[in-house]
N, C-alpha and C positions, 0 to 999 in steps of 0.2 A: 732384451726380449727374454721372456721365462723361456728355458731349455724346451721342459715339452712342449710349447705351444712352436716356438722355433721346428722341432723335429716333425710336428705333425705338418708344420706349412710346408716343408722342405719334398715328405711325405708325397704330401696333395697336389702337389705342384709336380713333382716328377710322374704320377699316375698319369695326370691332365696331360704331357707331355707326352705318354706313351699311346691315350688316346685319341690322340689330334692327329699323331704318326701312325701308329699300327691299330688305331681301333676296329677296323675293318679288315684286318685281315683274322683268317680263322686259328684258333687253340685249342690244344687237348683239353680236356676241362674234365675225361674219366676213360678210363678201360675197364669193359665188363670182365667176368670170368671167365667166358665165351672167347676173349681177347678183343673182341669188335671195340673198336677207340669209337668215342663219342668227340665232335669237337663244335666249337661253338663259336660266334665271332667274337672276339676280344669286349669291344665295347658292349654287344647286349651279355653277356657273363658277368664283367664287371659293376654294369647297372642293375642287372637281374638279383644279383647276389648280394650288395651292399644291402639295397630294398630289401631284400626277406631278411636280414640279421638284422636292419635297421639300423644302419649308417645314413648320416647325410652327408651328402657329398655334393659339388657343382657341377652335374652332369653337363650342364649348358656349355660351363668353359671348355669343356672337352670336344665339345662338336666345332669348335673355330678351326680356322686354318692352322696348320702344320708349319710352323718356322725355324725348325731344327734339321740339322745334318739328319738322315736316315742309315743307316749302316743295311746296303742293300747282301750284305751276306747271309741273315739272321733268317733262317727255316723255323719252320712250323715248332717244332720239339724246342728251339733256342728262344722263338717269342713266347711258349707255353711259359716256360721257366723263368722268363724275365715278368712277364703279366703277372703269376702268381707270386713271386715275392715282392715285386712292388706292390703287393693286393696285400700281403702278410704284413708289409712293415705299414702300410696305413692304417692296416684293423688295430695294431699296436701303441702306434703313434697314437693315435685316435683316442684308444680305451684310458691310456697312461695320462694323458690330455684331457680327459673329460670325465673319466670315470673311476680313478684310482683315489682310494681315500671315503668312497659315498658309499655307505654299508647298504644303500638299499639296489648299487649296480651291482653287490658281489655276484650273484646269480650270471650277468652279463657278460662278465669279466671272467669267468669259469667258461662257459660257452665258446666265447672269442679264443681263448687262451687251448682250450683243448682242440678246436677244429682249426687252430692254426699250427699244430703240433700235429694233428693224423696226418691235415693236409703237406707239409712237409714232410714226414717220413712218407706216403705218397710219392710227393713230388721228385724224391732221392730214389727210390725203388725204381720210378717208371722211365725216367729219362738220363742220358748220359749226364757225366758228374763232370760239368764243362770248367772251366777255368774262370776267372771273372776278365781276362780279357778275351774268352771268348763269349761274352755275355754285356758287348756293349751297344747297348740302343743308340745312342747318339755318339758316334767320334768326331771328336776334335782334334784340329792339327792344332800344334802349338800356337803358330799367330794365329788361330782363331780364338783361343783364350785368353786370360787377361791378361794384356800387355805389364810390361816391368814400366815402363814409364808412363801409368795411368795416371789421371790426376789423385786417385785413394791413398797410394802407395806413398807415403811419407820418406823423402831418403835418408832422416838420422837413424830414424827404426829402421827400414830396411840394411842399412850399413851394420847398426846392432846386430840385427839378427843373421848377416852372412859372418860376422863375426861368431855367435854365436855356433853355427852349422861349421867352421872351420877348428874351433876347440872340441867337437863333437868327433872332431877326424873327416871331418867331409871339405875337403879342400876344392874339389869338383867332383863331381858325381857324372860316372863315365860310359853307365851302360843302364841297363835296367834291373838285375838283380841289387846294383848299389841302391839304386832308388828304392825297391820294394824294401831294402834294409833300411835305409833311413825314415820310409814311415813304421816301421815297425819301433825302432829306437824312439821316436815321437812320440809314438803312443805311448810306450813305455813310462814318458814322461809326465804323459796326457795332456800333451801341446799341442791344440786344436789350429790347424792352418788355416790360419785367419789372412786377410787381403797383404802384410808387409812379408809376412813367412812365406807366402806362396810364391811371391815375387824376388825372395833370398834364392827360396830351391830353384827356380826358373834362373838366375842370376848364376850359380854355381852349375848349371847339369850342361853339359857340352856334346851330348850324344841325342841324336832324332829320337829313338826309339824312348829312352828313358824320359825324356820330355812327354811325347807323346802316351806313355803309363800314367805320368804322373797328372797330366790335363784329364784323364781319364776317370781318375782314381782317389782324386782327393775330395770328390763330394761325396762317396761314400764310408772313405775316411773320417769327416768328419760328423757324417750320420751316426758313424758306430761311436765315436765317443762322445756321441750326447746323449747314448743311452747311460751315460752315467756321468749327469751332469756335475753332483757334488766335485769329482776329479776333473773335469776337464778345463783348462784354462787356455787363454790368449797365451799365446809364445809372447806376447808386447808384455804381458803379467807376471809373465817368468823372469825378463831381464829386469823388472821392478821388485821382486821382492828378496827382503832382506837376505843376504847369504848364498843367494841364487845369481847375484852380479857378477859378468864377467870376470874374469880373474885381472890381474895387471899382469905386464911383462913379466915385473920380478917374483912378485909369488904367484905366478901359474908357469914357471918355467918346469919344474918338475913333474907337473898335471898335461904341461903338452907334450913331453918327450914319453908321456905315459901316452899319451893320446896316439901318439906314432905308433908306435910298437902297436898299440891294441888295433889302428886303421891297418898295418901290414898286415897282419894275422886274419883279419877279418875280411880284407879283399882274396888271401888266398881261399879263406872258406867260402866267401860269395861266389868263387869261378869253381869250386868244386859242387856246392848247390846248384848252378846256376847249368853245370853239363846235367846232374841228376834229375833235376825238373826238365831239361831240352828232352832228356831221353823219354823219361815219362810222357811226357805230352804228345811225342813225335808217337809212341807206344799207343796213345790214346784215340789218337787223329785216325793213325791208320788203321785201328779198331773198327773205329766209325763209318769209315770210307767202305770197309770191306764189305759192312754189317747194310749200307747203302746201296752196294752192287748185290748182294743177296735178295735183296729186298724186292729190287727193281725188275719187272720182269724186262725190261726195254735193254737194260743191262748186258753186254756182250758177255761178264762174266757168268750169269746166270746160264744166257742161252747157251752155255758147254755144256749141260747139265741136261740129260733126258730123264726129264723129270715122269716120265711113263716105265722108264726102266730101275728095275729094283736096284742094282748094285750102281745106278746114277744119282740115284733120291738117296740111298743110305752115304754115298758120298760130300752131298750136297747136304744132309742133314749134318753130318759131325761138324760142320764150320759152327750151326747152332749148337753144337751138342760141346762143345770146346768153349765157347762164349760164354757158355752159360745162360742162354736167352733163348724163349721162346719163340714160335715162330707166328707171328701175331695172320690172327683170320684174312684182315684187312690186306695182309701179304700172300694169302694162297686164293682170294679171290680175285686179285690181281693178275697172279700167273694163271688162274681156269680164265680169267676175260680176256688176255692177253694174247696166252699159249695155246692154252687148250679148251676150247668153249665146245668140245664137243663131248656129250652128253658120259658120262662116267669115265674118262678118260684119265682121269686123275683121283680116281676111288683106291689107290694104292699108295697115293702118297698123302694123302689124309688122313689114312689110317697109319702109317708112317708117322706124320704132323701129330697126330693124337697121343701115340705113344711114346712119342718125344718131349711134346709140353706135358705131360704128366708123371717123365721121369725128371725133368727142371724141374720142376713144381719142389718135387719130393727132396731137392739138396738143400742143406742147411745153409750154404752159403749162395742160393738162388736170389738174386738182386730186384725177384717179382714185378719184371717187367709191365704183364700183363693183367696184374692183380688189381680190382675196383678200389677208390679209395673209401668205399661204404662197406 
């Protein structure tokens, strides 16, 4: 199958997959400058917007029933960010697919290309900069993915290729930083995980978690390297060509005792990575969670906070003023419907709120939360 036409089905088929599952529930879709969030439900944004750019798409498959795992963790701000880039890499697929090469789409192909570009720095500005495993629409457990003894799986290639991942240094693969390493070495190679290779890594990973990454994570693995299909090959096309065959016992004996040394050295830097990203993430979570309880007027944390008392608002203000985030409208009409629904009761801490989001505003390093993407 030609690569773009492959990447845009891949595309079309994961949207149709997120609109069967979440197309009804609601998404950000803009923040005015007023900070008031606009949100829209998934599927009429999706439909609404392809229609004015003039995309076609199978709206109809998308209205079927739902036959995928739902990942019931995934909030408002985490489906926002998963809809708009599966919206991003379709517009992509799409244009690369059908309109690259025809001098009379360049027009089109500028349009697409630029409002997929504001809309991304957008989409980084306004919401948290989550991890991609925390950005997963559909989880799979391992045996819910493709079994190693399917009838596709060929077992002299798959033997090849555990051979292969073992001269690579990957003799089993035992946590999940190993994993994230060995698709990055893949790539490196531009050895596209095709149905015998998926079933070598599955064959070699001996740890829940890493299996569970890797079922996760290899169909976007191989989205991204079919954006550049001249490199990208079959690992089956790797052990075929010339010079690229296994080694033998006797001349790869000094290429595996190399291969050791390089897997020692590299598992001790995957367990030093692997604390540096726990710590970050765990940094980020609890960002999040904090940034939750502030938010929420129902919140035990908030309700310490007399937000009618000055030196209670200026306290409860510096948690935003340390984040770096504004205090979005949507959050102090919340607390006047909540807390304080009587009639100016909170005219001190708005005026507070104002001279707060307008000195955020003013730092260079202001992450523009609350900024329209118009």
């Amino acid at each position: 199958m030609n690569k773009k036409k492959e990447r845009l089905d891949n595309a079309t088929n994961y949207l149709l997959d997120l609109l069967r599952a979440y197309g009804k529930r609601p998404i950000t879709v803009k923040i005015t400058q007023s900070g008031e969030e606009v949100d829209a439900i998934a599927g009429t944004f999706v439909k609404q917007h392809l229609a004015r750019m003039g995309f076609s798409f199978p709206h109809e498959e998308g209205a079927k029933p739902n036959t995928r795992k739902v990942n019931d963790s995934l909030d408002q701000d985490m489906l926002s960010v998963i809809f708009h880039e599966a919206l991003f890499e379709f517009m992509v697929a799409y244009v690369k697919a059908r309109c690259e090469g025809n001098p009379n789409a360049a027009h089109f192909l500028d349009i697409v290309y630029n409002w997929v570009g504001n809309r991304q720095q957008w989409l980084n500005c306004t919401f948290p900069l989550y991890t991609d495993d925390e950005l997963i629409a559909f989880p799979e457990t391992p045996a819910e993915a493709m079994r190693i003894d399917a009838p596709e799986v060929d077992a002299a290639t798959l033997k090849k290729n555990v051979a292969f991942l073992n001269e690579m240094g990957y003799e089993q693969i035992a946590n999940q930083t190993e994993m994230m390493q060995l698709f990055w070495e893949l790539a490196m190679r531009s050895i596209v995980m095709d149905t015998n290779m998926r079933a070598a890594i599955k064959t070699i990973t001996i740890e829940e978690q890493a299996l569970r990454y890797f079922s996760n994570s290899y169909r976007a693995y191989n989205r991204t390297l079919q954006k550049y299909p001249q490199k990208a090959v079959a690992a089956g096309e790797i052990l075929k060509q010339p010079g690229k065959a296994m080694p033998t016992a006797s001349s790869g004996k000094i290429e595996a005792e190399t291969n050791q040394r390089i897997h020692a050295v590299k598992k001790e830097l995957n367990e030093k990575i692997r604390k540096i990203r726990q710590d970050g993430s765990t940094f980020k979570k609890t960002a999040r969670m904090l940034k939750k309880m502030l938010d929420d007027p129902a919140s035990r944390f908030q309700k310490t906070y007399d937000l009618t008392n000055e030196d209670d608002i200026e306290s409860y203000l510096l948690w935003y003023r340390m984040m770096k985030r504004v205090v979005r409208s949507s959050t102090v009409k919340a607390i006047e419907k909540f807390r304080y629904p009587e009639a100016g009761a909170l005219d001190l801490f708005k005026q507070k709120v104002e001279a707060l989001n307008a000195e955020i505003r003013s730092m260079e390093d202001y992450a523009g939360e609350e900024d329209s993407e118009e």
